[in-house]
C-alpha positions, 0 to 999 in steps of 0.5 A: 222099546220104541215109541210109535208116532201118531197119526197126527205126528206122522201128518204133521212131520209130511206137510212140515216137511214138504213146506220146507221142500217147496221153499227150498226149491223156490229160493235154490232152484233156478227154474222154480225161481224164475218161474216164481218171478215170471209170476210175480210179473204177471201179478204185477202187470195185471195189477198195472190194468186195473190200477194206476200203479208201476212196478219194476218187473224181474228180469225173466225171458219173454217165454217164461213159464209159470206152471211150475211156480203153480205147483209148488204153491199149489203143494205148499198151501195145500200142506199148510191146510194140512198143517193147520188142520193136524194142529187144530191151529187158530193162529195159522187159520188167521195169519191166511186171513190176514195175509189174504186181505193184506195182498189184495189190498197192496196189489189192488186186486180182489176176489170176487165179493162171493169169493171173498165171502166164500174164503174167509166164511171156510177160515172163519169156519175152521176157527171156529170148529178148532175152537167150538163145539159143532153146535156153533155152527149154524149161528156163526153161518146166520152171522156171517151172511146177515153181515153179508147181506147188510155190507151188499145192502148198504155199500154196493160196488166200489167206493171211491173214497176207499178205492183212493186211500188203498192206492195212497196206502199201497204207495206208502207201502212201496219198496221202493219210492222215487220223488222227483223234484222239478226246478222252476223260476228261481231254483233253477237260476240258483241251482245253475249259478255254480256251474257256468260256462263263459263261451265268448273269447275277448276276440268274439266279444270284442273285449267286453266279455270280462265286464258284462259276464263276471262269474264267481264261484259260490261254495255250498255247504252240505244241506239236508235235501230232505228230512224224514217224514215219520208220521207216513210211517205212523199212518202205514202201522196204523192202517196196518193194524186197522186192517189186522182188526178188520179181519180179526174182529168179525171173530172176536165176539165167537172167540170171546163166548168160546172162552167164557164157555170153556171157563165155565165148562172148567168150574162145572169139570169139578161136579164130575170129580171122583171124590164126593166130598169136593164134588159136594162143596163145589156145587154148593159154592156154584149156588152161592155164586148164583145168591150173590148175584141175586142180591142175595149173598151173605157177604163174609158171614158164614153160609148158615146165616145167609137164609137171614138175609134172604128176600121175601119172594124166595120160597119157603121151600127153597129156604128149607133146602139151602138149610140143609145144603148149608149144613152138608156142606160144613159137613163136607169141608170141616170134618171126616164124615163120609158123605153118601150119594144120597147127600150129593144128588140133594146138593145136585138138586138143590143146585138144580132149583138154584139156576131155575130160580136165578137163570131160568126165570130172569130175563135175556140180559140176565141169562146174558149176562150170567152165562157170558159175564160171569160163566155160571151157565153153559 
């Protein structure tokens, strides 16, 4: 019996393979070639306007059109969207940011500030949907436009110190580098001195061309012209990881809460379990977690002994629950006994009573500090 393909495997198979199709056409189709070069041209000279750069252009006719290069890119990035999204890929989403900002910074062209906000807020977007609970939306929004507001506040227009380093950066990065090396004064005597050219005769110098002019020849022994500078190529990976972590940072902070909150979605996963007893132990083992990081942990002693240690300012009532939530839970872990739903919702409770304590009632960098630190709290 044949097993039928998913909606999800269908979308991935079509924007694979048309990808692979424009791919093929651009690097095998000598129309969609040249028409890819002319646009390359066109990049090129509009970078030469707005910068002090020179390219060497690809050789294409004057009357080249670039309208089917177009279409193919346009069909190729519209299939990896579409890839991106039947994968729900993260990765993909960010290698567009990266290489997004990494073209415009070589070419020295850039979108418009709202442009540029507009796509990397969508890839952000999309990252974060992949990734999060749609909740997370709204603030990752109010971010994202706070930081907005303060980088067109506090550094408006163009930066000249910047400006100069991204042409410095966009040199290095060059395909091709030429270095011209003028001789002056003393180089070029020096460089002369092994090809010289007497043009007088004993007749014309009327004999004293042999004593006024002695030549010699002067054998060079091979030299390295010049040697390698290897810390440009330290300061390209540098930058080009300061430029990654410039993209990848404003998404650090979601992706981190994202995990912790996934982590802890995974410990509470085991309150749902069909088994009562397990679902018992790991409600008590959660409320422990929390006493420990009370300061009011046990240590290694066993959990019937921990109320000995207790502070005064919990309750006698509170007490009284951890007691017998103790003694359920030996019951659970050290012996057959059926546990009753009616033993579990007491350890539902008591667990319930132990986050209002220990979460409820602390302060922000508490509720902080548990819910991203240590992952007790959704």
């Amino acid at each position: 019996m044949k097993k039928r393909c998913t909606a999800k495997q269908k979308a991935v198979c079509f924007c694979s393979a048309a990808m692979v199709v424009c791919l093929f056409l651009f690097f095998f189709l000598p129309p969609a070639r040249v028409s890819a070069l002319a646009l390359c041209n066109r990049l090129f000279a509009a970078s030469e306007r707005a910068n002090a750069y020179a390219y060497e252009y690809f050789q294409t006719p004057e009357d080249q059109s670039t309208a089917l290069a177009w279409a193919l890119a346009a069909v190729f990035i519209i299939s990896y969207f579409g890839l991106a999204v039947s994968l729900r890929s993260r990765l993909l989403l960010l290698l567009v940011a990266v290489s997004a900002a990494l073209l415009q910074a070589y070419l020295g062209l850039s979108l418009s500030p709202l442009g540029n906000m507009a796509l990397f807020f969508a890839l952000g977007l999309g990252i974060m949907l992949f990734s999060s609970p749609k909740k997370t939306v709204l603030p990752f929004a109010a971010l994202t436009l706070l930081i907005f507001v303060i980088l067109a506040a506090l550094l408006p227009g163009v930066d000249a110190a910047t400006e100069t380093l991204s042409e410095t950066v966009r040199d290095s990065l060059a395909l091709v580098t030429r270095q011209e090396d003028a001789l002056t004064g003393e180089n070029l005597d020096s460089a002369l001195e092994t090809r010289h050219m007497n043009s007088r005769t004993l007749l014309t110098g009327e004999e004293k061309a042999a004593v006024n002019r002695e030549y010699r020849l002067l054998t060079v022994e091979e030299q390295q012209i010049s040697q390698p500078r290897w810390i440009d190529y330290l300061k390209i990976i540098l930058l080009l990881i300061l430029s990654a972590a410039v993209v990848v940072l404003p998404f650090a902070p979601f992706l981190y809460m994202n995990a912790r909150r996934k982590k802890a979605q995974e410990t509470r996963r085991m309150f749902q379990s069909e088994n009562p007893r397990e679902v018992l132990c790991a409600m008590f083992r959660h409320a422990a977690k929390y006493l420990e990081n009370g300061g009011c942990g046990g240590g290694n002693r066993p959990f019937r002994q921990w109320p000995e240690g207790f502070p005064e300012r919990l309750p006698e009532s509170y007490r009284e629950q951890y007691a017998a939530c103790a003694a359920l839970f030996e019951e659970a872990a050290y012996s057959d006994h059926p546990i009753l739903e009616a033993q579990k919702e007491q350890t539902r409770q008591f667990l319930a009573e132990t986050e209002r304590i220990f979460f409820d009632e602390a302060d922000w960098k508490e509720k902080l500090r548990l819910r991203y630190g240590k992952c007790l709290h959704e």
